[in-house]
Structures are given as structure tokens and as C-alpha cells.
N, C-alpha and C positions, 0 to 999 in steps of 0.2 A: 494869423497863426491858427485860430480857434478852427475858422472856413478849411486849414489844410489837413489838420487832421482829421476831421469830419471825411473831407472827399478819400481821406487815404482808406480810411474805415468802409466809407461807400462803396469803393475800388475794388476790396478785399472781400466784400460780401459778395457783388457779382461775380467775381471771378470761381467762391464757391459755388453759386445758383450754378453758374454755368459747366462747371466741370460735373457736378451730381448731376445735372440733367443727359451729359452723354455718357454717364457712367451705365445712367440706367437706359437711355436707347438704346445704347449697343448690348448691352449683355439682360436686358428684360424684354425688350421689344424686337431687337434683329435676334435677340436670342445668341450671341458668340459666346463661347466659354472665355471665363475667367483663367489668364495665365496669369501666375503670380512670378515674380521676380527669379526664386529658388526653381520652377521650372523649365524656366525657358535658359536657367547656365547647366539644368540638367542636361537641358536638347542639347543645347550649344557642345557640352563636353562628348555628349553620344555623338552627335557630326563628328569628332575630332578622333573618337577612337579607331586604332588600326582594325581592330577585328573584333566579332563578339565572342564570347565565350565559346559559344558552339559552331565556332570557324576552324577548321582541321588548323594546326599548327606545324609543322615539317620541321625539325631537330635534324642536324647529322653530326654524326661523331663519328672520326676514324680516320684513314689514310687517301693517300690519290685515288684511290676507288670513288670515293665522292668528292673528292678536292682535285680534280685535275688541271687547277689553273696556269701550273706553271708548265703545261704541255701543250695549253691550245691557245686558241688569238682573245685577246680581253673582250669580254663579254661573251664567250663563248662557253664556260666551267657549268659545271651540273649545276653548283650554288647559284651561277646568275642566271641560269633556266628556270630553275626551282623559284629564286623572289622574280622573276618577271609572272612567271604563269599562277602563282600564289597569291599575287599583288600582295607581297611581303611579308605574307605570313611562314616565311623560312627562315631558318637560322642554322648555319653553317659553322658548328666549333672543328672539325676536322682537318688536320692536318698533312702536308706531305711529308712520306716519309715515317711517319708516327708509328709506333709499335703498341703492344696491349697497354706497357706500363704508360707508357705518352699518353693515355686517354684517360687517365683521371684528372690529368691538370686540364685538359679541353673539359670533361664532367665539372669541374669545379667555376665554370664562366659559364653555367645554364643561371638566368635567374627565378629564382625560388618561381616569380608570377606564371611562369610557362609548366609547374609543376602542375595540370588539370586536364583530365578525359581527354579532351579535344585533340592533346599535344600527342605527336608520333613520334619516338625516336628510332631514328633509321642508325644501323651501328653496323661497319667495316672494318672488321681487325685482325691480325693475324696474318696474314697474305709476307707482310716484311720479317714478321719475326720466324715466320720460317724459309724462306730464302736465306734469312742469315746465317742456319745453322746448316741449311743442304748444299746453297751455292758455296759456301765458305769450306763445303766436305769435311765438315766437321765428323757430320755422321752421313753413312747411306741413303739413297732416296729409296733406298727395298726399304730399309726396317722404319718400321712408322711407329716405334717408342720414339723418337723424337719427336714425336707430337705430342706425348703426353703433357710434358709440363708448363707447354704453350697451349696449352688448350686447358688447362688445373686454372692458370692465369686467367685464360678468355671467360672461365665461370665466374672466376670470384670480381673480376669487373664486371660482366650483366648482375650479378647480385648488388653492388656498390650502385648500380644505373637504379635497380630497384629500389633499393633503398631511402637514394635521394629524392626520386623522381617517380614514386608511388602510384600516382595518379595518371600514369602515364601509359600509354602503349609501348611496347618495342620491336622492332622488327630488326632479324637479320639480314645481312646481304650474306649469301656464300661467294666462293673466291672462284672468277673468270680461271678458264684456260687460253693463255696466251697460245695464237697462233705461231709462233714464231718457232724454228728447231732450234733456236740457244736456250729454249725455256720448255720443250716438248717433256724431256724427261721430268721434268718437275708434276706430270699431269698427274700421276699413280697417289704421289703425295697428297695434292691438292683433292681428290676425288676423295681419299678416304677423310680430310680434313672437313671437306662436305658434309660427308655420313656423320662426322660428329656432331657439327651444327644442331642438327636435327634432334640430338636426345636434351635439347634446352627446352624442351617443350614453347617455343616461341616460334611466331609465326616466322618466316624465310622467304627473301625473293631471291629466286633464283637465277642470277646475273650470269650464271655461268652456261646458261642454256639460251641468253639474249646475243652475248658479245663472243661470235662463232665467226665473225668476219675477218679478213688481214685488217679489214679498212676501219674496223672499230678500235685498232689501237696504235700508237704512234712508240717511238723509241722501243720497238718490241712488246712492252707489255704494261703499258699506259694507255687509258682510256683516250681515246681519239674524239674529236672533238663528233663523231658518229655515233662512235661508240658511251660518249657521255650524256650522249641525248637520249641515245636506249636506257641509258641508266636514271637519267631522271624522267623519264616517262615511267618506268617501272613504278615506281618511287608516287609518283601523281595515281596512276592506276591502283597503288593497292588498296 
């Protein structure tokens, strides 16, 4: 019994000699830097991250203007353009159909980590809320005080986008002119709806000078599956 633990002890000394002797070839004589434990699940987690900080980030909020899924073939929507040619650094809260008030509950599902520089939000609104009040002939499409109070709206939502999301860029889209004559007389509206855009002091992409084709939109005045590609090329380009 004396003899085994002797040899256990003999065992245990070699096994140190020999671990210090390649501790020190490798990182005194081959010269390799020392990784210690805490950096090599640094690396591991940086492999693992989708994006770095200073990777643009693509936000949309708003209506079928950037959401036209339920119009063209699946995998064909501006959102599945945007995460393929992004490699996922896009996030699509936008809805069909959605009006100004509809985008604060899409605002309320950004999460806080996407509040930084990097991130863009693209913002499409308005377009439905006023069709409902000209197509419905509520009021004239001469008189454009019916824009006012859809557009009092449209401010105090980009201030709310500001608010949240500080750190953020914004861009608008303004609103296409459908081809179509069930939707022509609406243009007079939508042009001066344009002109207001503009006193946001925010940058504007101008969709309405991209999507001039019949073939850019489907059901008359939905982005076609054409015309959704003009839109997120826009969108990539700014």
C-alpha cells in the first residue's frame, strides 16, 4: 500500500513536469499568445452575433406601402427582400391596412436594443387614412383641409418615433400615384399630401417618382410584386 501511493505521488509529479514544460514551448519558445478561458466565449459569442453595432439596421413601420405581403407570391414582400439582401438585419413592424393611430402599437414592439445610430426607421402613413375620408366623400378632393388633421396626427406620431427611439434615424416614404383611373382623381390630394411631408424637416424617399408603372402595382393601387422591389431597393440605397 506504502509502494502505491508513492507511485500515485510519482504519477502526479510527471504529469506536472510535463504540462509546465508545453505551457512554456508553446507560448515562450513558439511564442503563441495566451487565450484564457473568458476570451475565447468572448470570440465564441462575437461568432454568434447577428450584426455589429455599426451594421445599418432597416426598421419599417406603416402600411402595404412596405408590407405588401398579402398582394404578391410568399417570398416576394419588400420585408423578405429587405432580410434576404440585409442578411437579417431588418425588422418589419408594418402592417396592412394600418392607419397613423395603428402605428403606435407597431412602435410599441421595437425593442429598446435596436434604439442606436446604426438603426433606420423607414415610416409609411397616411396613404389609408386619407382615402377614407375622400373615397368615403366624406369631404371633396378640391378642398385639402382634410388633410389637416391627418397630418396634426402624422406629426405628433414622428415625435412619439422620436421620442422612443432617439438614437435613431427616420426617414419618410411619401405616397405613390396609382396608375389606375378609379384612383387618378385622388392625385391633386396626394401631391399636396407630399408638399407637407416635407416641412418635417426629415429626410424623404420619394416613392412617388419610382412607382409610375401600371406593372408596379396589383389590385390597382398596391405595390406589385415590381413595384415592391423599387421600394426596397429605395430603402437599401438610401
Amino acid at each position: 500500500m506504502k509502494h502505491f501511493y508513492l507511485y500515485i505521488l510519482l504519477l502526479s509529479f510527471i504529469i506536472i513536469i510535463v504540462s509546465s514544460f508545453t505551457h512554456y514551448y508553446k507560448y515562450y519558445i513558439l511564442k503563441e499568445p495566451i487565450i484564457y478561458e473568458n476570451e475565447l466565449l468572448k470570440k465564441e459569442k462575437e461568432k454568434k452575433e447577428p450584426f455589429s453595432n455599426n451594421e445599418k439596421v432597416y426598421v419599417l413601420l406603416g402600411d402595404s406601402t412596405i408590407k405588401n405581403n398579402s398582394y404578391v407570391k410568399n417570398g416576394k414582400g419588400i420585408d423578405d427582400i429587405l432580410i434576404e439582401k440585409t442578411n437579417g438585419n431588418s425588422y418589419c413592424y408594418a402592417k396592412n391596412n394600418s392607419t397613423v393611430v395603428d402605428i403606435y402599437e407597431q412602435l410599441d414592439l421595437i425593442p429598446s436594443d435596436l434604439n442606436k445610430p446604426s438603426t433606420i426607421i423607414f415610416l409609411s402613413a397616411g396613404g389609408n387614412d386619407i382615402l377614407r375620408i375622400y373615397e368615403n366623400k366624406e369631404i371633396t378632393v378640391s378642398d385639402t383641409k382634410g388633410l389637416n388633421p391627418i397630418f396634426s396626427s402624422y406629426k405628433k406620431l414622428i415625435k412619439s418615433i422620436q421620442t422612443k427611439m432617439n438614437e435613431c434615424q427616420i426617414v419618410l416614404l411619401d405616397i405613390y400615384y396609382p396608375t389606375s383611373i378609379k384612383f387618378a382623381q385622388f392625385k391633386p390630394i396626394l401631391e399636396e399630401w407630399n408638399k407637407l411631408i416635407y416641412t418635417n424637416n426629415l429626410q424623404v424617399i420619394n416613392i412617388s417618382n419610382i412607382l409610375i408603372e401600371p406593372t408596379d402595382f396589383t389590385l390597382n393601387i398596391e405595390p406589385s410584386e415590381t413595384g415592391g422591389e423599387k421600394i426596397a431597393n429605395s430603402i437599401l440605397l438610401y
